[in-house]
PDB file of N, CA, C and O in Angstrom:
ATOM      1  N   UNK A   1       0.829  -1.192   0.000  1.00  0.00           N
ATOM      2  CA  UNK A   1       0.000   0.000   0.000  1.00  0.00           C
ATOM      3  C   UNK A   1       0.868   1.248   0.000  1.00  0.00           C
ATOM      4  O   UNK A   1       0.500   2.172  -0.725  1.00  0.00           O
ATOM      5  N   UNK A   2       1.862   1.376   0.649  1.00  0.00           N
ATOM      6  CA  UNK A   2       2.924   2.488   0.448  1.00  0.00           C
ATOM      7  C   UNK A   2       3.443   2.157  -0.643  1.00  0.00           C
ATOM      8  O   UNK A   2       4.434   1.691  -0.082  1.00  0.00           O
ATOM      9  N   UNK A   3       3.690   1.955  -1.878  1.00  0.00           N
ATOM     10  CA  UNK A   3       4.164   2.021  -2.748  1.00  0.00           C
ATOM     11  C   UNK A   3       3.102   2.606  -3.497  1.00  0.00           C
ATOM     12  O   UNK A   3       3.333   3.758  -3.867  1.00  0.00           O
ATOM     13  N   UNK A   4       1.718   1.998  -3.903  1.00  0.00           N
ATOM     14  CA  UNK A   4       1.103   2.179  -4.611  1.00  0.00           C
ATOM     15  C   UNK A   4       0.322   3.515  -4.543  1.00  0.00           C
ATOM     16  O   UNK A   4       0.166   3.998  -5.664  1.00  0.00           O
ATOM     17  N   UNK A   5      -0.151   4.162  -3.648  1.00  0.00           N
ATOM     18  CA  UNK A   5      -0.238   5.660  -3.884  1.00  0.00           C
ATOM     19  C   UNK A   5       0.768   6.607  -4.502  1.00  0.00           C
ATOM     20  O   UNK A   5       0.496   7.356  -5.440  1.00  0.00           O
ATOM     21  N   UNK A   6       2.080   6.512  -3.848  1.00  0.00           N
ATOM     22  CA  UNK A   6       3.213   7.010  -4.578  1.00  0.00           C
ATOM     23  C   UNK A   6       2.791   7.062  -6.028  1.00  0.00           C
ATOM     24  O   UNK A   6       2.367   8.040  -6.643  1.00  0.00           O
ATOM     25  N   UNK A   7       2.981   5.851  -6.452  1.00  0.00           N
ATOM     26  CA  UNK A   7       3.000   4.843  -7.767  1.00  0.00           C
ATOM     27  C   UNK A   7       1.364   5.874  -8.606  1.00  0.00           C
ATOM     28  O   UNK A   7       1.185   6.624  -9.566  1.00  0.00           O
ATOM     29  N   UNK A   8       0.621   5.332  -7.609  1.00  0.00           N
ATOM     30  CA  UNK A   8      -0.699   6.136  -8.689  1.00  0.00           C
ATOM     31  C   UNK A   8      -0.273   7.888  -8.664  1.00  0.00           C
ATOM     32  O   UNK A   8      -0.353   8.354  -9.801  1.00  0.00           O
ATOM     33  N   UNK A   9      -0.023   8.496  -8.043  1.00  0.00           N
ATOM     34  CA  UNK A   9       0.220  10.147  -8.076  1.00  0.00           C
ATOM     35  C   UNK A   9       1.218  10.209  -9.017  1.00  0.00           C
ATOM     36  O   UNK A   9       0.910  11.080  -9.831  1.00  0.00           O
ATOM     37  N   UNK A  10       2.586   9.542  -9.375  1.00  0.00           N
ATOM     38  CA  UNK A  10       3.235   9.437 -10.370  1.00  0.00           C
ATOM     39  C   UNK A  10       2.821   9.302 -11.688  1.00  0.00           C
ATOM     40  O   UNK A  10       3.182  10.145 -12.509  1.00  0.00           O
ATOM     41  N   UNK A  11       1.951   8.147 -12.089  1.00  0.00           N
ATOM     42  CA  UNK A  11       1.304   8.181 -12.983  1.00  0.00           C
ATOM     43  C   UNK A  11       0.174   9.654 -13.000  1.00  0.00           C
ATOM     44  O   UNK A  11       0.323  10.614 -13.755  1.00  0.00           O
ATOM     45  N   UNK A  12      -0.394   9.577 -12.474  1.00  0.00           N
ATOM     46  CA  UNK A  12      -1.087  10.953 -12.666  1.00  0.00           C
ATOM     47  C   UNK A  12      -0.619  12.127 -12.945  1.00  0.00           C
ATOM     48  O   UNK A  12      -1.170  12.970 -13.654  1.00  0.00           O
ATOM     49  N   UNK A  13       0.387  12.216 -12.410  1.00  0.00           N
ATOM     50  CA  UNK A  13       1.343  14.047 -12.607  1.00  0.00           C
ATOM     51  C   UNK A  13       2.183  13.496 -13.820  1.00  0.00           C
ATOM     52  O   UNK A  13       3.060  14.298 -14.140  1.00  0.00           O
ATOM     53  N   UNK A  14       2.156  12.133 -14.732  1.00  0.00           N
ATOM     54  CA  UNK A  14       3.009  12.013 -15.926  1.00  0.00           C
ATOM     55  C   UNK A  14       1.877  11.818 -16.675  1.00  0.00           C
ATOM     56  O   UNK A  14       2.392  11.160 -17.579  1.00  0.00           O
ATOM     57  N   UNK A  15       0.857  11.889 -16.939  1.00  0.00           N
ATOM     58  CA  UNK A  15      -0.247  11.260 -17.723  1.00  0.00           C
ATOM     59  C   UNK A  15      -0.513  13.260 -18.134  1.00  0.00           C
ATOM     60  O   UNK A  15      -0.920  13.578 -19.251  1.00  0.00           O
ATOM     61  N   UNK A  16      -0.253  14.179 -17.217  1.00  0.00           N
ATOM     62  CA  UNK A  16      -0.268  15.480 -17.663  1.00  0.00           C
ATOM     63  C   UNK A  16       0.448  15.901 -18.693  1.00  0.00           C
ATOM     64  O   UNK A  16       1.642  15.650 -18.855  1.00  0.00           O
ATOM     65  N   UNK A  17      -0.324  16.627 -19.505  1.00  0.00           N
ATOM     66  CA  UNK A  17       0.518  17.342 -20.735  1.00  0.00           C
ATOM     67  C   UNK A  17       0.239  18.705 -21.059  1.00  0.00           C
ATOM     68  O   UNK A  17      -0.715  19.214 -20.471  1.00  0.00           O
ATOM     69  N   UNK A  18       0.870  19.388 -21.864  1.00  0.00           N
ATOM     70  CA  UNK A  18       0.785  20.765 -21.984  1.00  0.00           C
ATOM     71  C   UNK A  18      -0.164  21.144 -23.033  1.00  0.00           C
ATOM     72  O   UNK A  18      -0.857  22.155 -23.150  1.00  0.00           O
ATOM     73  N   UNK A  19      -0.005  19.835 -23.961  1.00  0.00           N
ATOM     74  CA  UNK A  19      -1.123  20.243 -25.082  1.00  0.00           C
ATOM     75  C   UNK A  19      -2.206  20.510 -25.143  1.00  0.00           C
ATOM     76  O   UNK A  19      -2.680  20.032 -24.113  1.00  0.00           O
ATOM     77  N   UNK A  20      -3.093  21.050 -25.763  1.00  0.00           N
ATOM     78  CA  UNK A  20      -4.379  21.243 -25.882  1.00  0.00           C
ATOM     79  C   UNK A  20      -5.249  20.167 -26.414  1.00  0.00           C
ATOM     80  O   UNK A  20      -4.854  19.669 -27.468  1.00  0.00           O
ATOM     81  N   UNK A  21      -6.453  19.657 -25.863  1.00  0.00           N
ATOM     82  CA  UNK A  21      -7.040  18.541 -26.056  1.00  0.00           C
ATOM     83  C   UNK A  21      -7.874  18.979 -27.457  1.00  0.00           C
ATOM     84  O   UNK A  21      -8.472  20.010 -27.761  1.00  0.00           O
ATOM     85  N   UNK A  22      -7.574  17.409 -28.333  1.00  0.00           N
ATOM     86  CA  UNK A  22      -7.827  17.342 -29.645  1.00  0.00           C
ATOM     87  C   UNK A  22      -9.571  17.786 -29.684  1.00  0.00           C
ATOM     88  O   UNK A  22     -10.247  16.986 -29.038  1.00  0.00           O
ATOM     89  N   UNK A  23     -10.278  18.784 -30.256  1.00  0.00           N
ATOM     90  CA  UNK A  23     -11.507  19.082 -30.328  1.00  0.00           C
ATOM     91  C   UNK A  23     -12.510  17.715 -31.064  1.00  0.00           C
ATOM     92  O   UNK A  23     -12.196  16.836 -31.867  1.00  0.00           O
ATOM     93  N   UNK A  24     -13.718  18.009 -30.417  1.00  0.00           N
ATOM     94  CA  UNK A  24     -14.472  17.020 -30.619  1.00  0.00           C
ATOM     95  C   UNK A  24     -14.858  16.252 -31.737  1.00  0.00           C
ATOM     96  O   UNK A  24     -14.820  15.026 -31.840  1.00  0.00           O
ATOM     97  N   UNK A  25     -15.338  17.319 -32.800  1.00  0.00           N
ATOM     98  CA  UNK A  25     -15.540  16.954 -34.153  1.00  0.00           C
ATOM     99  C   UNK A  25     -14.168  16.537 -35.063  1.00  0.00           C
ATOM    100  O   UNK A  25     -14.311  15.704 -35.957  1.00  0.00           O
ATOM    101  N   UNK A  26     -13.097  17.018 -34.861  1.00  0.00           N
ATOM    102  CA  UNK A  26     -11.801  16.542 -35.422  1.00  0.00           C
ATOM    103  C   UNK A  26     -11.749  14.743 -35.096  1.00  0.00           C
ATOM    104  O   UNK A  26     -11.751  13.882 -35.976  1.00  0.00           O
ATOM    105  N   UNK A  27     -11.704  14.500 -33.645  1.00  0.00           N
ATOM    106  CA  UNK A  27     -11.561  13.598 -33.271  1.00  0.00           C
ATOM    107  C   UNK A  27     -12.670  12.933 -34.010  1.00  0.00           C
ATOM    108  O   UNK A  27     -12.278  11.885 -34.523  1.00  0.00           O
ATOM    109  N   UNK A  28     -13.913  13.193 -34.233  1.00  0.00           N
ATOM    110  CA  UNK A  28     -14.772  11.994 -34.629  1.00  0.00           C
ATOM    111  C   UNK A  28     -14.744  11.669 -35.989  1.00  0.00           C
ATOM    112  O   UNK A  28     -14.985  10.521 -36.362  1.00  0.00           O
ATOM    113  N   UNK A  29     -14.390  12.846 -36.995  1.00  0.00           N
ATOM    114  CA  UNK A  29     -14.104  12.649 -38.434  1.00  0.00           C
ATOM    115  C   UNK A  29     -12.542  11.684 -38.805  1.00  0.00           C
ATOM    116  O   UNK A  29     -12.164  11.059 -39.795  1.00  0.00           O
ATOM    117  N   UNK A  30     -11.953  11.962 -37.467  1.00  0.00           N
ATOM    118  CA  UNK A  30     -10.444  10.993 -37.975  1.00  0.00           C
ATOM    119  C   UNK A  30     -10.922   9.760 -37.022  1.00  0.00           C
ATOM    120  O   UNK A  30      -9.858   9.512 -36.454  1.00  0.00           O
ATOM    121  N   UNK A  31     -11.795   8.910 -36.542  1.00  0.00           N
ATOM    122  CA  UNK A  31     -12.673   8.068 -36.103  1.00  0.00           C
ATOM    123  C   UNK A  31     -13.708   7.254 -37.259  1.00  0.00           C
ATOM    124  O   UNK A  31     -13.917   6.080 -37.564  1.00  0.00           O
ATOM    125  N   UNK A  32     -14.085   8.263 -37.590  1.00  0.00           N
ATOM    126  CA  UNK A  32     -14.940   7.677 -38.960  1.00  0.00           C
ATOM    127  C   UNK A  32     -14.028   7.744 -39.920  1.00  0.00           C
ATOM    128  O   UNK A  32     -14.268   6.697 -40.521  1.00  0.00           O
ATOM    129  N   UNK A  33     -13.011   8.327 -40.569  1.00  0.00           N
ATOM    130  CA  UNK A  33     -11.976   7.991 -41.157  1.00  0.00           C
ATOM    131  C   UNK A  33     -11.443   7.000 -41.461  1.00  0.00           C
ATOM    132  O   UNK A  33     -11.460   6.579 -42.618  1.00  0.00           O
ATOM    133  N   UNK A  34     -10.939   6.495 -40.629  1.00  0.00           N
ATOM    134  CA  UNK A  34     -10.144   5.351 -40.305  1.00  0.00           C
ATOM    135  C   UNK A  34     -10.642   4.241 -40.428  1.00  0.00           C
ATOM    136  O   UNK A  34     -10.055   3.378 -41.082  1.00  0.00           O
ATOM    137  N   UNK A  35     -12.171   3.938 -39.662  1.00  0.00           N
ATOM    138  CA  UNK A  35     -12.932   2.658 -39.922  1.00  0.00           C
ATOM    139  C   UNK A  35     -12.409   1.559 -39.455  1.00  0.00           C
ATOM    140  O   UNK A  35     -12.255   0.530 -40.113  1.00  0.00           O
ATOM    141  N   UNK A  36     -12.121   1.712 -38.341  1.00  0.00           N
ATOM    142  CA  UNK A  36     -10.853   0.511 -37.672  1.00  0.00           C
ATOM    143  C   UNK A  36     -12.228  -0.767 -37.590  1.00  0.00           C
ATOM    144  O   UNK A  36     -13.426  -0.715 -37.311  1.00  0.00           O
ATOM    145  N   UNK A  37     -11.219  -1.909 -38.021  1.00  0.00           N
ATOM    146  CA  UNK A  37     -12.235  -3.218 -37.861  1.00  0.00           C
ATOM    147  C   UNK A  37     -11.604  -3.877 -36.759  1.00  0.00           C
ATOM    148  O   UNK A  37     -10.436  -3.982 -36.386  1.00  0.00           O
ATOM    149  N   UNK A  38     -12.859  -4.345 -36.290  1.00  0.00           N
ATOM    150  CA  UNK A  38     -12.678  -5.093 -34.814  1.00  0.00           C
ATOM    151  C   UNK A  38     -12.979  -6.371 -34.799  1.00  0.00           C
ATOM    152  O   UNK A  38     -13.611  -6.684 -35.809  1.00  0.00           O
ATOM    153  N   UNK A  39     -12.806  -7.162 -34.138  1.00  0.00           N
ATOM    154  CA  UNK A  39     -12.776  -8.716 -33.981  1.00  0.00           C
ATOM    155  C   UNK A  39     -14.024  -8.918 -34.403  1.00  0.00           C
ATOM    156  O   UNK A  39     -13.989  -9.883 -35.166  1.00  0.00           O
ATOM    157  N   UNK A  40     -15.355  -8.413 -34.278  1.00  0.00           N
ATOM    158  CA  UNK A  40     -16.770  -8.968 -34.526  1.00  0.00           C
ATOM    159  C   UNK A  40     -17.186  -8.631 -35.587  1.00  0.00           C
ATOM    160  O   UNK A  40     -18.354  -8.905 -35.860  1.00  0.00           O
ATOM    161  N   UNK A  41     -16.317  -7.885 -36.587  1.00  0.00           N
ATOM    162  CA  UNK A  41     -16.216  -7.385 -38.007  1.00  0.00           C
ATOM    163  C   UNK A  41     -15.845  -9.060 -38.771  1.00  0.00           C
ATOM    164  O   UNK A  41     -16.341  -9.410 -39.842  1.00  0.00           O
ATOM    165  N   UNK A  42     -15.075  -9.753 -38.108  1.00  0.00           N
ATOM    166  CA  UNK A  42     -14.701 -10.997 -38.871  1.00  0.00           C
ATOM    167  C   UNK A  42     -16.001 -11.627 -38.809  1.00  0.00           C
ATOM    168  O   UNK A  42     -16.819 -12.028 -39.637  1.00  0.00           O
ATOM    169  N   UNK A  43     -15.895 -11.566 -37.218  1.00  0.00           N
ATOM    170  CA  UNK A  43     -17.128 -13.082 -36.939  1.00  0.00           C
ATOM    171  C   UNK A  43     -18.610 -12.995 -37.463  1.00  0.00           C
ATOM    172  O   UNK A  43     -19.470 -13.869 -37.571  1.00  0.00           O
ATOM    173  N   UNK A  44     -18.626 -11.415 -37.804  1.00  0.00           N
ATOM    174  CA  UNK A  44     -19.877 -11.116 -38.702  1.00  0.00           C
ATOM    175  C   UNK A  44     -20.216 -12.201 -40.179  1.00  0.00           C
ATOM    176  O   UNK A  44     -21.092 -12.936 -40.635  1.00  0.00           O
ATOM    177  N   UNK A  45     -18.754 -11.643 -40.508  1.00  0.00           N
ATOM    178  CA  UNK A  45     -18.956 -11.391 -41.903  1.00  0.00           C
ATOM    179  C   UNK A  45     -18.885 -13.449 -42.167  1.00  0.00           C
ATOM    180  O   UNK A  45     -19.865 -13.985 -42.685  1.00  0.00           O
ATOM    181  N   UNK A  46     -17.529 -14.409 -41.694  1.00  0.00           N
ATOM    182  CA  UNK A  46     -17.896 -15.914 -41.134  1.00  0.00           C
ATOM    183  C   UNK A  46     -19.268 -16.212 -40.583  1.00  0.00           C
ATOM    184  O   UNK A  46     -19.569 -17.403 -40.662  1.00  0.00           O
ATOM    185  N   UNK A  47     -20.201 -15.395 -40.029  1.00  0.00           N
ATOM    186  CA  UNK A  47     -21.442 -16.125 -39.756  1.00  0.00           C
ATOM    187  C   UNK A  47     -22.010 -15.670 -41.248  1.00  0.00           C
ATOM    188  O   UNK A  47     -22.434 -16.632 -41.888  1.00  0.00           O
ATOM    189  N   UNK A  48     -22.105 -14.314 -41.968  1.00  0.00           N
ATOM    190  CA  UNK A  48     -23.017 -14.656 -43.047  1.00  0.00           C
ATOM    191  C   UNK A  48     -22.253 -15.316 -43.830  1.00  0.00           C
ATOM    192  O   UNK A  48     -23.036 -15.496 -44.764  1.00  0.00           O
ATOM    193  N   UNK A  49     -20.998 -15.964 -44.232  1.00  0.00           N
ATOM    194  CA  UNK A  49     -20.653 -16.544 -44.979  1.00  0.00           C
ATOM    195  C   UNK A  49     -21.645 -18.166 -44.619  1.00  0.00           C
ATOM    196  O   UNK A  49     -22.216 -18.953 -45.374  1.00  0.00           O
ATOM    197  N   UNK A  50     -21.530 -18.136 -43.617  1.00  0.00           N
ATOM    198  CA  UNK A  50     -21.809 -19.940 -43.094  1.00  0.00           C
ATOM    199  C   UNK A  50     -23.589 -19.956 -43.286  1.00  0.00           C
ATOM    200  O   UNK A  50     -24.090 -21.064 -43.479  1.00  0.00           O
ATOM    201  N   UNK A  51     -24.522 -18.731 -43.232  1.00  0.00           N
ATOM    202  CA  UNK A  51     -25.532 -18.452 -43.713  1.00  0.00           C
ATOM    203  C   UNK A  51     -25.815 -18.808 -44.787  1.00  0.00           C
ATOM    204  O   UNK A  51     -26.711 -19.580 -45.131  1.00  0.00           O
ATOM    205  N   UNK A  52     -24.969 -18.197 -45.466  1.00  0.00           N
ATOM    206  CA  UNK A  52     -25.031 -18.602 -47.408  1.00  0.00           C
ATOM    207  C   UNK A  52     -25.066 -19.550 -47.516  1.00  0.00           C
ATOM    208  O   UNK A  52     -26.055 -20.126 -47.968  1.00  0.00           O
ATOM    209  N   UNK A  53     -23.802 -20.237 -47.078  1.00  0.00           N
ATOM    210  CA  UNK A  53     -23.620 -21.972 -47.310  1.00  0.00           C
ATOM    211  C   UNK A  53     -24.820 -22.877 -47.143  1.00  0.00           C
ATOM    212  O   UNK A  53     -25.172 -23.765 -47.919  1.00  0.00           O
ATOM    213  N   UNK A  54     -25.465 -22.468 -45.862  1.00  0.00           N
ATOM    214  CA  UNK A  54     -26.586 -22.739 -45.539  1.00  0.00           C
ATOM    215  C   UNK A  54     -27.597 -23.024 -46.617  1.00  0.00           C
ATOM    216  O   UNK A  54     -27.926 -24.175 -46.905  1.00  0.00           O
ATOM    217  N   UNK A  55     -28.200 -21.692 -47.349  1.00  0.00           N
ATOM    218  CA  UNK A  55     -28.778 -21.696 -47.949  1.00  0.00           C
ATOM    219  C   UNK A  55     -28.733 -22.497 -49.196  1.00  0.00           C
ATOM    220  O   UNK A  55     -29.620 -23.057 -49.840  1.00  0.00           O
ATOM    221  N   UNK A  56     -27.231 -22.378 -49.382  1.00  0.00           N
ATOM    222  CA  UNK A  56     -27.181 -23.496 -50.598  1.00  0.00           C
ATOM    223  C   UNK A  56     -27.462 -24.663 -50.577  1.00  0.00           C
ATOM    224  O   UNK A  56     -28.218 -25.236 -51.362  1.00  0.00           O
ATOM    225  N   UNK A  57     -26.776 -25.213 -49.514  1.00  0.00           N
ATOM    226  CA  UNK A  57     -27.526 -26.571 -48.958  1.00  0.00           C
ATOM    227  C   UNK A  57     -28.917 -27.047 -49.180  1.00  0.00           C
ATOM    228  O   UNK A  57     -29.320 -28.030 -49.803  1.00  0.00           O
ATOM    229  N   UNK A  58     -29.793 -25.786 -48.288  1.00  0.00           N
ATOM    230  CA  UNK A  58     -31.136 -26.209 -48.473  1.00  0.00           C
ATOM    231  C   UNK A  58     -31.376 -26.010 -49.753  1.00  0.00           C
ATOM    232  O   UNK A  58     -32.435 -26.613 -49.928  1.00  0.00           O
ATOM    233  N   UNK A  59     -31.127 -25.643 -50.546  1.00  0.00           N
ATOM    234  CA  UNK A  59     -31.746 -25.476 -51.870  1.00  0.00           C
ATOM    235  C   UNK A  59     -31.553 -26.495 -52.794  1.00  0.00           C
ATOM    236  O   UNK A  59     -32.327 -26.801 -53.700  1.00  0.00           O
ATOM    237  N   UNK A  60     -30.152 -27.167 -52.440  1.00  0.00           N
ATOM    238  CA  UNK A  60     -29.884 -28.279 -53.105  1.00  0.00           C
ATOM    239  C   UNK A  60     -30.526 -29.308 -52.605  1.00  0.00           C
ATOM    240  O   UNK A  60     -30.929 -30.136 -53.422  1.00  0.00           O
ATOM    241  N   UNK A  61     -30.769 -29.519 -51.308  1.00  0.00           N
ATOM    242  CA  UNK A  61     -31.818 -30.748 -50.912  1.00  0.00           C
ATOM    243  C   UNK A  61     -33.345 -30.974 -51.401  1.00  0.00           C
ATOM    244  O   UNK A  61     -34.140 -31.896 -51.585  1.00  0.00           O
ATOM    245  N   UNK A  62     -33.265 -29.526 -51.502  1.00  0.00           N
ATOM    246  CA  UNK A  62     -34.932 -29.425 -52.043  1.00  0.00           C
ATOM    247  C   UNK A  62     -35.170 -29.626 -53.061  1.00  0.00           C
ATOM    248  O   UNK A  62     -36.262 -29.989 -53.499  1.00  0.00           O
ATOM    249  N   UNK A  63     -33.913 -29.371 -53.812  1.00  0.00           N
ATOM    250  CA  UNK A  63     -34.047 -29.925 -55.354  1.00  0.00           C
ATOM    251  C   UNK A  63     -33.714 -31.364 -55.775  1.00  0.00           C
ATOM    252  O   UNK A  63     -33.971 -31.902 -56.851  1.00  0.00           O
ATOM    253  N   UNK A  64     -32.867 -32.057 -54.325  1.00  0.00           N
ATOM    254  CA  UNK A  64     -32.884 -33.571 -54.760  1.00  0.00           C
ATOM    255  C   UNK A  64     -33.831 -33.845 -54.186  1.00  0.00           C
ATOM    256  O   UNK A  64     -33.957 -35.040 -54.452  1.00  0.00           O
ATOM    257  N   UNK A  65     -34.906 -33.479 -53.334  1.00  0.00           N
ATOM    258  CA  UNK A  65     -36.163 -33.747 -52.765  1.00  0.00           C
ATOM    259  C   UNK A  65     -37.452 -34.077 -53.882  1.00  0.00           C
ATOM    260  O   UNK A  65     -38.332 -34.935 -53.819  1.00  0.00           O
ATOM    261  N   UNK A  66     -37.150 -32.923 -55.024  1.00  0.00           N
ATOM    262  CA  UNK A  66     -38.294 -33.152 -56.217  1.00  0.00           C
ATOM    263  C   UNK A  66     -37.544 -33.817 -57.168  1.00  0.00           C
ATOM    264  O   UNK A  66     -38.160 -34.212 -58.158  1.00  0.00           O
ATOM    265  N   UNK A  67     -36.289 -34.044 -57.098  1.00  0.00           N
ATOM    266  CA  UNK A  67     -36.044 -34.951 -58.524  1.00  0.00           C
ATOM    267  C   UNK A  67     -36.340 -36.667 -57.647  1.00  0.00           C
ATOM    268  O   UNK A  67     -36.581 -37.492 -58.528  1.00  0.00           O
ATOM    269  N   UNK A  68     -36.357 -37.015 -56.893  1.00  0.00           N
ATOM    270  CA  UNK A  68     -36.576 -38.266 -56.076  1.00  0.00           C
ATOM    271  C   UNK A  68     -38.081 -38.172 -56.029  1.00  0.00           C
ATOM    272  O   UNK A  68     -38.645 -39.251 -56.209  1.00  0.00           O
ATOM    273  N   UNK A  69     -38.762 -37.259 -55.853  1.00  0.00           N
ATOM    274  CA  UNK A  69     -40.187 -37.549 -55.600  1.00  0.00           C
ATOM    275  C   UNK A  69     -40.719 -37.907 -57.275  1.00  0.00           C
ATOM    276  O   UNK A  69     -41.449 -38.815 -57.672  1.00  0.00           O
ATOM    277  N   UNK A  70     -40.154 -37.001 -57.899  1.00  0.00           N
ATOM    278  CA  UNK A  70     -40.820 -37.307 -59.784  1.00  0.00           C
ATOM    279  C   UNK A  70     -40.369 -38.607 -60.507  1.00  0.00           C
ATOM    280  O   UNK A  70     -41.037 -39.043 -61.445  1.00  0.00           O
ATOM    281  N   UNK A  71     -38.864 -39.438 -59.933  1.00  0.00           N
ATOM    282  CA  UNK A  71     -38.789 -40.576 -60.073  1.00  0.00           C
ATOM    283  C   UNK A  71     -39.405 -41.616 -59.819  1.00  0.00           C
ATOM    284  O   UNK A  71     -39.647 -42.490 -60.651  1.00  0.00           O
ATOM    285  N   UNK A  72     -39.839 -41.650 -58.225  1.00  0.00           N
ATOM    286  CA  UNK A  72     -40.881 -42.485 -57.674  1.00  0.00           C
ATOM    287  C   UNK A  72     -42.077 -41.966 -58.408  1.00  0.00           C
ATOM    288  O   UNK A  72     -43.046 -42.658 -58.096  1.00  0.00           O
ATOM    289  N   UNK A  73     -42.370 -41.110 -59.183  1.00  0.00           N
ATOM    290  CA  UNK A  73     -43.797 -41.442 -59.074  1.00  0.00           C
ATOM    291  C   UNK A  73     -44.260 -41.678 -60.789  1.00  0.00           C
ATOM    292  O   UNK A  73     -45.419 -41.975 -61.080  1.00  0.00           O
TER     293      UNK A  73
END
């Protein structure tokens, strides 16, 4: 515990700077700028891929579903 107050007030009086804080709208246009992709940007885009697949599937079953039913009958 004696170290760590030290330790946090240090960090605090170095985390200070002289500069002037970047204005709001700057910051959000170089935010939307950038377009940074994030981990759930993948897993999005792998679930609609595995969606599709999906769909193909069913479509192909359904179509060996009526070529098997028009044989039998």
């Amino acid at each position: 515990m004696k170290v760590v107050l030290p330790l946090l007030c240090l960090c605090l009086l170095a985390a200070c700077s002289d500069k002037p804080p970047v204005p709001q709208a700057a910051a959000a246009s170089q935010a939307h700028a950038a377009s940074v992709a994030t981990p759930w940007d993948a897993m999005k885009q792998d679930e609609q891929r595995a969606k599709d697949v999906q769909k193909i599937v069913n479509k192909q079953a359904e179509q060996q579903r009526k070529q098997i039913e028009a044989q039998s009958q």
